[in-house]
N, C-alpha and C positions, 0 to 999 in steps of 0.2 A: 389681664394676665392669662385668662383661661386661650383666650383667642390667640396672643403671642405662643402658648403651648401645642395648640393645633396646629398653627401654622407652624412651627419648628418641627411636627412630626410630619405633615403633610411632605416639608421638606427633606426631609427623615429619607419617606421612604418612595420619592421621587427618584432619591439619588442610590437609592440602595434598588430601585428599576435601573437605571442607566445601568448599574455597576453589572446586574443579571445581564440585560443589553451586551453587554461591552465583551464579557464573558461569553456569551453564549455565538458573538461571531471570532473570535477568536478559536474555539473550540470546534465549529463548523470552519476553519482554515486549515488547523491540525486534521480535523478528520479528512479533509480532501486532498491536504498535501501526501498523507495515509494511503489512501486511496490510490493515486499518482504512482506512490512507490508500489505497491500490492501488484497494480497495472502493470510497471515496466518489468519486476520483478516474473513476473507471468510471462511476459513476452522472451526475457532472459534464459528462464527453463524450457519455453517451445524452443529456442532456437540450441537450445543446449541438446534438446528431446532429438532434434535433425541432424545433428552434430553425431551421436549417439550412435542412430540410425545407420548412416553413412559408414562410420566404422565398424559396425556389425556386418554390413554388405561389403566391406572391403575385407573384414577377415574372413568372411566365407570365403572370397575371391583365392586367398593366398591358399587356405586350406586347399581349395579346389585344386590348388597350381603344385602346389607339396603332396597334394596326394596323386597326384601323376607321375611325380618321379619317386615316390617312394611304394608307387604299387599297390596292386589291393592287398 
């Protein structure tokens, strides 16, 4: 009896490893699919950041053009 109860914990907690296992790359999926987004999201705001940019350099342009006909 004793031995049938080892072994049933033995088995116990073989499967209560796999189940950390099993958990633990799932959770290393999530973090990298995370990660993925983090990445593209970052690349999203530089090109937003250039976007930005551009239009700053273009309303100087207009300013520059408006304050020619309107004189100093």
């Amino acid at each position: 009896m004793q031995q049938q109860n080892e072994a049933i914990e033995q088995i116990s907690q073989a499967i209560k490893a796999e189940n950390a296992n099993i958990e633990a790359k799932q959770g290393r999926t999530i973090v990298n699919e995370a990660v993925i987004t983090i990445n593209t999201l970052a690349e999203e705001v530089q090109q937003t950041a250039a976007v930005v940019n551009q239009l700053n350099t273009c309303t100087h342009n207009v300013n520059d053009i408006l304050d020619k006909f309107t004189g100093p």
